[in-house]
Every structure is written in structure tokens, then in C-alpha cells.
C-alpha distance (Angstrom), angle and dihedral (degrees) to the residues before:
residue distance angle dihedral
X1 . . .
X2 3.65 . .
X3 4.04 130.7 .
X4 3.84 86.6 -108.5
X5 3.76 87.7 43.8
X6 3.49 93.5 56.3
X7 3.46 103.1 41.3
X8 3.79 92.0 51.8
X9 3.85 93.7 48.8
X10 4.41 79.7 49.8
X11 3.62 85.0 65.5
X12 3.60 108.2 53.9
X13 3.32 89.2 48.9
X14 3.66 109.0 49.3
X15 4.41 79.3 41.4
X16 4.08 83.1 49.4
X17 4.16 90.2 47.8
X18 4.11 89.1 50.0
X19 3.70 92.2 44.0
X20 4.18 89.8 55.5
X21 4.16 89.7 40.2
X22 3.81 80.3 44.2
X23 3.81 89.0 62.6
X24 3.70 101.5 37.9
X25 3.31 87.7 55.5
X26 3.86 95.3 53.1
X27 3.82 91.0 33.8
X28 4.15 76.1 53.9
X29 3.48 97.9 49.7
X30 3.74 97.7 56.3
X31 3.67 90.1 42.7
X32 3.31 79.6 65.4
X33 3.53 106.1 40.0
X34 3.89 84.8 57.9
X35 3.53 88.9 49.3
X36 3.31 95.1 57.2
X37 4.24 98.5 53.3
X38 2.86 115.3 163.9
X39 4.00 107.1 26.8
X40 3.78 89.2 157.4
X41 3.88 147.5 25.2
X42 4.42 112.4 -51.1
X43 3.46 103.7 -146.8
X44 4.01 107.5 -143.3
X45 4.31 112.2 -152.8
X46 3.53 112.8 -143.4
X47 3.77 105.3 -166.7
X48 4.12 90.8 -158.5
X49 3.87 134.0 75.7
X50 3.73 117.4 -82.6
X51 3.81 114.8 -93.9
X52 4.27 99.5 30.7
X53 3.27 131.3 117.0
X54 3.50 100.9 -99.8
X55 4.05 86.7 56.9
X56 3.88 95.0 44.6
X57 3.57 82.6 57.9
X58 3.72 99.9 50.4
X59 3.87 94.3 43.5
X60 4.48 89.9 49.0
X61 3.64 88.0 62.9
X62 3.98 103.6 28.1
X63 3.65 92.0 53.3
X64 3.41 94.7 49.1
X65 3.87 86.3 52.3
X66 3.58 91.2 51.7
X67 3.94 92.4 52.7
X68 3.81 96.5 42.9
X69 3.87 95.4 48.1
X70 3.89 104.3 34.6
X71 3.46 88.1 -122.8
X72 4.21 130.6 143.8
X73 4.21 107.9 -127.1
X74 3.65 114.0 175.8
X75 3.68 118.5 -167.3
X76 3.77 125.7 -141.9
X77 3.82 110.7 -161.9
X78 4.36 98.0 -157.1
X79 3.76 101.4 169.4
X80 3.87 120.0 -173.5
X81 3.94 145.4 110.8
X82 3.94 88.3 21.0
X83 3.13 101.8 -59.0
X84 4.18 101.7 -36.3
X85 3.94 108.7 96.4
X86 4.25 86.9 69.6
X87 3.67 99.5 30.7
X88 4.47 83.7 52.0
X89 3.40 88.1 54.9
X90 4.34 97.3 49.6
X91 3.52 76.5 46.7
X92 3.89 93.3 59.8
X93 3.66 98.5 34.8
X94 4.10 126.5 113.0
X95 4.15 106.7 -78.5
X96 3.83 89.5 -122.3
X97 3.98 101.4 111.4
X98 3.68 91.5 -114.6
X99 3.90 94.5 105.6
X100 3.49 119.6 47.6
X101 3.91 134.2 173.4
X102 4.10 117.7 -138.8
X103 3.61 95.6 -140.5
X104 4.40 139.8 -163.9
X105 3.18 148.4 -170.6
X106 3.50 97.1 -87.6
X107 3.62 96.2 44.9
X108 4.10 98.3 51.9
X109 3.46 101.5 20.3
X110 3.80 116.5 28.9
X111 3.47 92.1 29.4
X112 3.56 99.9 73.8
X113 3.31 102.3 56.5
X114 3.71 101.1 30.5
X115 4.44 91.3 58.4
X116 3.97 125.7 55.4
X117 3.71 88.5 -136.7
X118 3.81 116.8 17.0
X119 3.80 88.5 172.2
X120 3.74 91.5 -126.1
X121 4.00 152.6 44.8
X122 3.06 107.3 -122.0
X123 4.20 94.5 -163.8
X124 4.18 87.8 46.5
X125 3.70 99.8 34.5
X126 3.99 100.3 42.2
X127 3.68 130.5 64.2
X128 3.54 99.6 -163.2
X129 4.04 114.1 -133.7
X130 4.08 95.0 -164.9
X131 3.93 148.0 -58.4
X132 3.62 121.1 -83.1
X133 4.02 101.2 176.1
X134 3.47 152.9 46.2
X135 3.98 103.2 -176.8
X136 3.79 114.3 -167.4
X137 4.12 122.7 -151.6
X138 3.80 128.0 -147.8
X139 3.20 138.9 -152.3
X140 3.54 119.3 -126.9
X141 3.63 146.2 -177.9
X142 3.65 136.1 -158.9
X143 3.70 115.2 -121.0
X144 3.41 98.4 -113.1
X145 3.84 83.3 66.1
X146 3.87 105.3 95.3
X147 3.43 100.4 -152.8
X148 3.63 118.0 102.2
X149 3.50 97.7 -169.3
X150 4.08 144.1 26.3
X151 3.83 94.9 -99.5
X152 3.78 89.0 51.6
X153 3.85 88.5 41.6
X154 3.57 94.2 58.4
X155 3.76 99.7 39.6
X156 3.79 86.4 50.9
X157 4.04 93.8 52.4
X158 4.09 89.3 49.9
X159 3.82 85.0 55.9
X160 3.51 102.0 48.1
X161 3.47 100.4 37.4
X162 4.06 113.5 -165.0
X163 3.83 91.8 8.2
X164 3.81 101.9 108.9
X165 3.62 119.9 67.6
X166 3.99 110.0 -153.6
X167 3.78 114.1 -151.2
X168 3.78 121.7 -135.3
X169 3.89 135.6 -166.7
X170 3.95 86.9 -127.2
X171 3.22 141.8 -75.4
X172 3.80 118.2 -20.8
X173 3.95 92.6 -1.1
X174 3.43 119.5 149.2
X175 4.14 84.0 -109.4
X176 3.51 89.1 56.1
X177 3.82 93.6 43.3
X178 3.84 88.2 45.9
X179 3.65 90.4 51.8
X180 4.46 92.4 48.3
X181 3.35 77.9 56.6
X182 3.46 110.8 56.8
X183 3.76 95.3 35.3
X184 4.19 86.0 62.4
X185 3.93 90.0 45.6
X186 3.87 99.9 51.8
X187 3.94 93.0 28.1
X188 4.11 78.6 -128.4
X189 3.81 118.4 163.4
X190 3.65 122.7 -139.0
X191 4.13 139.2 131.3
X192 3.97 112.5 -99.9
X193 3.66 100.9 -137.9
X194 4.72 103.3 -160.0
X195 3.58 116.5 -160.1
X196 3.65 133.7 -174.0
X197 3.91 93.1 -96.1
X198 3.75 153.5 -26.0
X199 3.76 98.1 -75.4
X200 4.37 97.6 51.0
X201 3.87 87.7 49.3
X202 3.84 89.4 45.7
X203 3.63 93.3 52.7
X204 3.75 105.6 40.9
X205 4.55 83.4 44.6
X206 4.09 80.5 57.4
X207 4.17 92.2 57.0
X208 3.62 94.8 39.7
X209 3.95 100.6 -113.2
X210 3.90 81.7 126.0
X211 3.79 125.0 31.5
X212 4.08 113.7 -166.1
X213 3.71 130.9 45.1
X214 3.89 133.0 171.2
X215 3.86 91.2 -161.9
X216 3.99 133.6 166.2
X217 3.91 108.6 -90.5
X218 3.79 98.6 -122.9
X219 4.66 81.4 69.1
X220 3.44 97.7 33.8
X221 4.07 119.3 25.8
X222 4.29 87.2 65.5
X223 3.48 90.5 55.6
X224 3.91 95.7 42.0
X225 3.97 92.1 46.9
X226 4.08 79.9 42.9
X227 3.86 87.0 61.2
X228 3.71 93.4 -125.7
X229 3.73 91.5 111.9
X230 3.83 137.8 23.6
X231 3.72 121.1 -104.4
X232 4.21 110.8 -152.4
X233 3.58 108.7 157.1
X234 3.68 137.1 5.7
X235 4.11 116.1 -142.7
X236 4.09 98.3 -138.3
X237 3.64 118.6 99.0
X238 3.83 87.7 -107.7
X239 3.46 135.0 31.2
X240 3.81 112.6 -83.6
X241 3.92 123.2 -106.9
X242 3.62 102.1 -121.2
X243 3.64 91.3 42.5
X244 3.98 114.0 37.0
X245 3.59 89.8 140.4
X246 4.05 86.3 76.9
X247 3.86 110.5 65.7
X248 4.18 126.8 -139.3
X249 3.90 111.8 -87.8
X250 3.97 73.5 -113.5
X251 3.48 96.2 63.5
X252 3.94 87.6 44.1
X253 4.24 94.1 61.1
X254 3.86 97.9 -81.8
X255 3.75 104.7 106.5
X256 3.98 112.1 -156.8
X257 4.14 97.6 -1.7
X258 4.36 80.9 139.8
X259 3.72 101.7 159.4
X260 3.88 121.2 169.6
X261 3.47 138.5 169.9
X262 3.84 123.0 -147.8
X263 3.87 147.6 173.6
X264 3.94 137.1 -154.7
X265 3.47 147.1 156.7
X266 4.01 121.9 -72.3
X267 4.18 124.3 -168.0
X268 3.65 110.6 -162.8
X269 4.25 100.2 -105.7
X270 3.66 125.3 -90.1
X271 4.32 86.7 44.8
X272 4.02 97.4 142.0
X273 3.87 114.2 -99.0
X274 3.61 89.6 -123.2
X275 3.81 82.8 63.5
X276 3.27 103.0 45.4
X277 4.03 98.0 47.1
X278 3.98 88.4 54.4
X279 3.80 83.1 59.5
X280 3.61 100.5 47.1
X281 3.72 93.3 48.6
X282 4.14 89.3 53.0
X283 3.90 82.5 55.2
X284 3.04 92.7 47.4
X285 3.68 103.1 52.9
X286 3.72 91.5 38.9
X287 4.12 92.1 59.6
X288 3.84 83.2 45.1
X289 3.77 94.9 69.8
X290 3.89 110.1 89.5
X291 3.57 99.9 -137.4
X292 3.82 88.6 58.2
X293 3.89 88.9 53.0
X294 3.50 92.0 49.7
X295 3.83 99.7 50.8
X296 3.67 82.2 46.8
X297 3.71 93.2 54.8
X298 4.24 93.0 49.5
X299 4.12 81.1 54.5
X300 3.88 93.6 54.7
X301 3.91 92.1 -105.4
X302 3.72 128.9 125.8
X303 4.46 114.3 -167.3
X304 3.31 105.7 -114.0
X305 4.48 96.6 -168.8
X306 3.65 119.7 -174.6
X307 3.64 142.7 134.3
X308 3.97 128.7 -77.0
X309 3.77 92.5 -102.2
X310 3.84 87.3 48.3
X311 3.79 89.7 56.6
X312 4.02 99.0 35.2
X313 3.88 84.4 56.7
X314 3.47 100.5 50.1
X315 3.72 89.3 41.3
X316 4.00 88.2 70.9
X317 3.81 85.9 54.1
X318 3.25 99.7 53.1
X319 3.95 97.8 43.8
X320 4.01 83.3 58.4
X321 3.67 100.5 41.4
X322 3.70 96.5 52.2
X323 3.71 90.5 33.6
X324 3.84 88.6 61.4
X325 4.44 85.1 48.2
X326 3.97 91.0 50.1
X327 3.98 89.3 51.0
X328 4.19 96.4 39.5
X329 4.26 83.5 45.8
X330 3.67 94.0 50.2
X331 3.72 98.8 -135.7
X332 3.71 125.1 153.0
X333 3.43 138.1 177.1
X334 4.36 118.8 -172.9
């Protein structure tokens, strides 16, 4: 070969060696990048007012996150259209696991079908980071209800037809959903009485304007273990730890009525894996420290861990299964 020949095939090789220590150093860099997660604040969107349930909830297990990782998570309570106006906006945030949406039932499941225009999918939009929540319902009664238990509940709705007025959360909630429900099951007939919210119903169930509810345990198992209301059946598949005095609506005559509520954690889609496993295994941990699970427990909740996949699958259950509710109930909302 000749000098020039040489030289020449000297130069695309030294420019091949700096393109390869070109990449490494860029495949390097966002090695490290991802490494790095989180190098400042993760802002956490609540879609619900400050001080409810559903943000008691998110702040138990996010704080705990925050403490057991060193990390800075800010929380953004943006209430509105049930739960949609914050959860849109996760939805439209930058994929870089530095804004997240804390996420229900009602917000990613009923949701879709129960609006026109949510503003979002929550299967295609979402990549779930991990369950917090398992959140159990009961069925309660008003003491001026004689019946002491779900047999004798139902057989005293078919005899006085239009009687009992069953409270709901509003329109499409999972109390009102619940409720469809069991009215189809038992062939029971009674007025379903909406209200604008959990805390309304909760209050005008109390003074007997309404009679029945099938509410979430963190509104209605304090005030059923208070003795202000009457506890007959609990929706999980078995009875619930901190109250196994109340048996399953299965154990009460209504094979498979297994209704519960839940919450997680929701990165808008296209966050990078890496990303999004560092966040499931700080939800993990955090719902793996007993006094978490016990505080849980007092607020009706049981943790429910498991991985992203876990969670994106049953995702797609739940948008069907409570699709199918929304559309057998008849609620709407344009």
C-alpha cells in the first residue's frame, strides 16, 4: 500500500475509534442521567381537594417515599371534572419522571366511560409506576333500618318497595356504581338519592334523611365501628382485618358482589423504564414498612405492591369492568 494509502486508511480509523468513544460516552452519559433520577424535586398531581380521602391517601405513602429515599416530592392538589383536569395535565407533561399523577379508580377506570371527553386514555397515555391500594366498601344501614343482616336487608327492600333512599357520592361514583349494582343483583327496589360528594351523602346518611349506602371504608367503617351506622356486608373477597366481625356480601347470600376501590401511581407514557422501575421499587419499599400498612389499615386501605406490568395489566381490567357498571347504571356526564 502506498504512503497516501496508508495515511488515508489512518484516518478512517482513528475517525471510526472517536465515533465508537463518541457513543460510549453518550451511551455513558445517559447511563448516568438515569442513574441519577431524581436530581431534583418530583412533583406528585393529586387531582382531588386538599384534606380528602383520596389525598390522605396519596400523602401516607408519598411521604413515606420521600423520607425513605431522600428525595424532594411536592404535591399539587388540582381538583376538577372528577378527577380529570389534573390527571390531563400528568398526562401532557414531559416523560422525564419528574411529574407524576396519583391516580384511582374513578379517575383511570370509571372515568372513561362515565365522561364524553375525559381528555385522556388512561391505558395509552399512562405508564403505570405501581399500586398503592386495595380500598374495601361496606354496606351499611341506618339504624332505623331493621334488618340486621343482608338477607333481611334484601327481603325487607322487596317488601317495601321505593321506601329506602340509597345515598351516593354522585353521579357515576363508585358508591353509585356499587349501588346499580346491587339493585340488579337482588332485584331490590329503592330510590338512588346523588349528591355532590362523599362528605354531603355521609352527613345527611348520619341523620337519617337517607337510609343505605355502599360507601368506601375510609367514610363509612369509623362511623359503623362508631355505632352510628350498621355495618352488613363488606365488598372484599374476605372479610377485612380491622373488621372481621362484618362478613363478605358473599358470605351474606350474594356470591361474587367483590367491589373495591383502589389508587396508584401514573407517569405520563413514554417515561423511560429505567425511570419508572426506580419508582416502583420506592413504592414498593415504602408499603413494605409496617407502620405504613397499619395506618393504611385504620383508613380502610390494604397495600396492594406489585410491579408496573402487574398494574398496567390490571389497569385494562379495570377500565372494562367498570366501563361495563357505568353503561348497565346509566350515568353520563358531557
Amino acid at each position: 500500500m502506498s504512503w497516501a494509502g496508508k495515511y488515508w486508511a489512518y484516518l478512517r480509523a482513528a475517525a471510526l475509534a472517536s465515533l465508537a468513544a463518541a457513543f460510549v460516552s453518550f451511551a455513558g452519559a445517559q447511563s448516568s442521567a438515569v442513574g441519577a433520577y431524581p436530581d431534583r424535586p418530583i412533583k406528585v398531581v393529586v387531582p382531588f381537594p386538599a384534606g380528602g380521602g383520596g389525598d390522605i391517601l396519596a400523602r401516607t405513602v408519598l411521604t413515606k417515599i420521600a423520607e425513605q429515599q431522600g428525595w424532594t416530592i411536592v404535591i399539587e392538589n388540582r381538583p376538577g371534572a372528577g378527577g380529570n383536569i389534573g390527571v390531563e395535565s400528568v398526562a401532557r407533561a414531559e416523560p422525564d419522571g419528574y411529574t407524576l399523577a396519583y391516580g384511582t379508580n374513578g379517575t383511570h377506570a370509571i372515568n372513561q366511560t362515565l365522561y364524553a371527553k375525559p381528555g385522556f386514555d388512561a391505558v395509552k397515555d399512562f405508564a403505570p409506576v405501581g399500586r398503592f391500594t386495595q380500598i374495601g366498601l361496606v354496606l351499611a344501614v341506618h339504624p332505623s333500618v331493621p334488618a340486621k343482616t343482608l338477607p333481611e336487608l334484601v327481603a325487607y327492600l322487596k317488601a317495601n318497595p321505593g321506601k329506602v333512599n340509597y345515598a351516593t357520592a354522585g353521579n357515576g361514583t363508585t358508591s353509585h356504581l356499587a349501588g346499580a349494582l346491587f339493585k340488579s343483583t337482588t332485584g331490590a327496589d329503592f330510590v338512588i338519592v346523588p349528591y355532590r360528594g362523599g362528605g354531603p351523602a355521609m352527613t345527611d346518611f348520619l341523620a337519617g334523611t337517607v337510609h343505605m349506602m355502599i360507601e368506601v371504608m375510609p367514610s363509612a367503617l369509623p362511623q359503623v365501628q362508631g355505632g352510628k351506622l350498621r355495618g352488613l356486608g363488606v365488598t372484599t373477597a374476605n372479610r377485612w382485618p380491622l373488621a372481621k366481625d362484618i362478613p363478605t356480601m358473599s358470605e351474606g347470600g350474594m356470591k361474587d358482589f367483590v367491589i373495591t376501590a383502589w389508587d396508584g401511581l401514573f407517569a405520563p407514557a413514554g417515561t423511560p423504564k429505567p425511570v419508572v422501575d426506580t419508582l416502583n421499587d420506592a413504592v414498593r419499599k415504602a408499603l413494605a414498612d409496617p407502620q405504613i400498612q397499619e395506618a393504611l389499615l385504620k383508613r380502610g386501605a390494604e397495600v396492594a405492591p406489585g410491579s408496573p406490568e402487574d398494574f398496567q395489566q390490571f389497569l385494562k381490567l379495570e377500565v372494562t369492568r367498570w366501563g361495563k357498571l357505568v353503561k348497565e347504571s346509566g350515568a353520563k356526564v358531557d
